[in-house]
C-alpha positions in Angstrom: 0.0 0.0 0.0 2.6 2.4 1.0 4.7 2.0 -2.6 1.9 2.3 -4.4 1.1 5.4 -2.8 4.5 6.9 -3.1 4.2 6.5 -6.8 0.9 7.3 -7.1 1.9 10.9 -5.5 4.8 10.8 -7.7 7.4 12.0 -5.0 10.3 9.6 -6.1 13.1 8.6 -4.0 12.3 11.9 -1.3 9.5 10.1 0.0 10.9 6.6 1.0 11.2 7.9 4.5 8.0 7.5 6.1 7.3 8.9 9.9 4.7 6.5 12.0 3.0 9.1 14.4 -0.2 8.6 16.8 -3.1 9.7 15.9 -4.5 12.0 18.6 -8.1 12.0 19.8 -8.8 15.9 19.4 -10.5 18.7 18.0 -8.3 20.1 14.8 -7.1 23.5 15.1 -5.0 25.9 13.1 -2.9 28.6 14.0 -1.4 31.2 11.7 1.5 33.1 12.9 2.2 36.5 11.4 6.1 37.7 11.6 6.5 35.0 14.5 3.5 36.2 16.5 0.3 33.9 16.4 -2.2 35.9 14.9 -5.1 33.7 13.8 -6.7 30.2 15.2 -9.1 28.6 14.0 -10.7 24.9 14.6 -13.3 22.8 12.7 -11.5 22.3 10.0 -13.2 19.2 7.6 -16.6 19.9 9.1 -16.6 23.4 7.8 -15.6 25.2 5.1 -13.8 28.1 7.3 -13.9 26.9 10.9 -14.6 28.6 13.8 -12.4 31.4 15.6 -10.9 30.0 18.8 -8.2 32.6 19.3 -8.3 33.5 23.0 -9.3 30.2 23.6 -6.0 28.7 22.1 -4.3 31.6 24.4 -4.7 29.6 27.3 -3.7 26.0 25.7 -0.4 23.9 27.0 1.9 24.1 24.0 0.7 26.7 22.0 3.4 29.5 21.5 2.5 33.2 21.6 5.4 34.3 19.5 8.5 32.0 17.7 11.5 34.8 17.1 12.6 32.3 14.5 9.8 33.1 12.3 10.1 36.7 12.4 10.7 36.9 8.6 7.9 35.7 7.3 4.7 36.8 6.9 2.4 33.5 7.3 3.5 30.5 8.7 0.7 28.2 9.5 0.7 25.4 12.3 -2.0 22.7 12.1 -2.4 20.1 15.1 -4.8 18.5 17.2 -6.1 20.1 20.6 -6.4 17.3 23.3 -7.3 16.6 26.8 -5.0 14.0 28.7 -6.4 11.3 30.2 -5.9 12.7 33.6 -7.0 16.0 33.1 -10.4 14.5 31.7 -10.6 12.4 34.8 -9.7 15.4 36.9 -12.6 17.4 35.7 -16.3 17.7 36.9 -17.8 18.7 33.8 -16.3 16.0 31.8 -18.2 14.8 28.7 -19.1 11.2 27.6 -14.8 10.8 26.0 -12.0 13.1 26.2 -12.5 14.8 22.2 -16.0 15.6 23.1 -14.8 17.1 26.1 -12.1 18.9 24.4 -14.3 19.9 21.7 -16.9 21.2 24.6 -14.4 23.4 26.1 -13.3 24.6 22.1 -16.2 25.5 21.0 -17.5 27.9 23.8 -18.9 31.6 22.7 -16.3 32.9 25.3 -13.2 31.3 26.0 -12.9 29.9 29.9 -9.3 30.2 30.9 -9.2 27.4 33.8 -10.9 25.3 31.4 -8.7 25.8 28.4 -5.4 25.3 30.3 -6.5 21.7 31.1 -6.2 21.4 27.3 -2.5 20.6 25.4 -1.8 21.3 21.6 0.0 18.9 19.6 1.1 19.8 16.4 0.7 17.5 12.9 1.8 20.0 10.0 4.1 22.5 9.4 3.2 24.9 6.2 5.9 27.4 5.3 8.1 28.9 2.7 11.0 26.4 2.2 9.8 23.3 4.2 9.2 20.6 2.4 10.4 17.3 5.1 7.5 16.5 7.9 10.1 14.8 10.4 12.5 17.7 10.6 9.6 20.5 10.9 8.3 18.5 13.6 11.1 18.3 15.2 11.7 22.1 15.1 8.8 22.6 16.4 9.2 20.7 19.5 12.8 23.0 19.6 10.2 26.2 19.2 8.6 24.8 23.0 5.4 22.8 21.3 4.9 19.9 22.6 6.0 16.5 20.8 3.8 15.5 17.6 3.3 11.7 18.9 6.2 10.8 16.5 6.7 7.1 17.5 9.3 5.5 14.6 10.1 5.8 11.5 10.2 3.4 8.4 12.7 3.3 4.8 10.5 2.3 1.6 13.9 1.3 -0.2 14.3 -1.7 2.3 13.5 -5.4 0.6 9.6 -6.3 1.1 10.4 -8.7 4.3 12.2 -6.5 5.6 9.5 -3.9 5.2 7.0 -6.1 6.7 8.6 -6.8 9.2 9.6 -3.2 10.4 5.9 -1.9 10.5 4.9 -5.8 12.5 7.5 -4.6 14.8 6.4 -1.3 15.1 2.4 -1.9 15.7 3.1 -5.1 17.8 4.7 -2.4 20.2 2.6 0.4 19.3 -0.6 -2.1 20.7 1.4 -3.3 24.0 2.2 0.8 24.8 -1.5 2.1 23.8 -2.9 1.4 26.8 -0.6 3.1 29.2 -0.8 6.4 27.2 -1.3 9.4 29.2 -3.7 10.9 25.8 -6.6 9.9 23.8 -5.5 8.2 20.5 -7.1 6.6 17.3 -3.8 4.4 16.4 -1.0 5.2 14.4 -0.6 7.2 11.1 1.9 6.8 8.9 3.0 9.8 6.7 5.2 10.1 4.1 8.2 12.3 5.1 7.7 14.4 1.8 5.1 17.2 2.1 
């Protein structure tokens, strides 16, 4: 499945790397960053066409960065990620819903942002769109180096290897995936793998 995608998206040798990543439980959110300083944030994205504005909600959200110096110079950089509530924190609070992304999405969607609420929250990021970025596991980890918190990046898998030993790489890697799911301190769906090639 994964070479046939890779040459149906016509990528080449660039994309044989391929990051595996959880898939967190969340509400999708995006934040736009103008000169380095977050200017925009909006979630819903897939459900509607423009999303909703959740700006001074996102304020308040573990992980989210008011301001990256690095990205001074340019005048849109767009982070996309999923906005979570930890397994703990969801346990932790009275006015939990029936699962953590409804809760999440409960606390996101709000006329008027609550602060205590929204800091029980945690933003991980999935996508990195910017001028001269064009390799997911590098941008991730930048962004980690920028103070956002980690993107669930769990391995990572080389399309040139020999079928076996293909197969037996991604075996290894959801065989362990499945024992460590369980004592996961966040909501998850599984693992996604991504070609490292944006």
């Amino acid at each position: 499945y994964l070479r046939t995608q890779l040459r149906a998206a016509n990528i080449g040798s660039m994309g044989t790397m391929v990051a595996v990543e959880w898939k967190f439980d969340g509400e999708t959110v995006s934040l736009v960053y103008r000169q380095g300083v977050l200017a925009e944030a909006t979630y819903g994205h897939g459900k509607e066409l423009f999303g909703n504005d959740c700006l001074e909600h996102i304020k308040h959200v573990q992980g989210v960065q008011s301001e990256v110096s690095a990205w001074s110079q340019y005048d849109r950089v767009e982070v996309r990620g999923e906005v979570i509530i930890s397994l703990d924190e969801f346990t932790r609070y009275g006015k939990a819903g029936k699962s953590p992304r409804s809760t999440s999405n409960g606390i996101m969607a709000k006329k008027v942002a609550v602060k205590d609420e929204c800091k029980r929250l945690e933003f991980h990021p999935f996508r990195l769109i910017m001028d001269g970025v064009t390799s997911h596991i590098p941008a991730m980890r930048a962004l980690e180096c920028y103070g956002f918190k980690n993107s669930g990046f769990v391995s990572a898998i080389n399309l040139e290897k020999t079928d076996a030993e293909l197969e037996q790489d991604i075996e290894d890697i959801v065989c362990a995936a499945e024992v460590e799911r369980d004592d996961l301190p966040y909501p998850t769906d599984g693992l996604v793998f991504k070609f490292d090639n944006y």
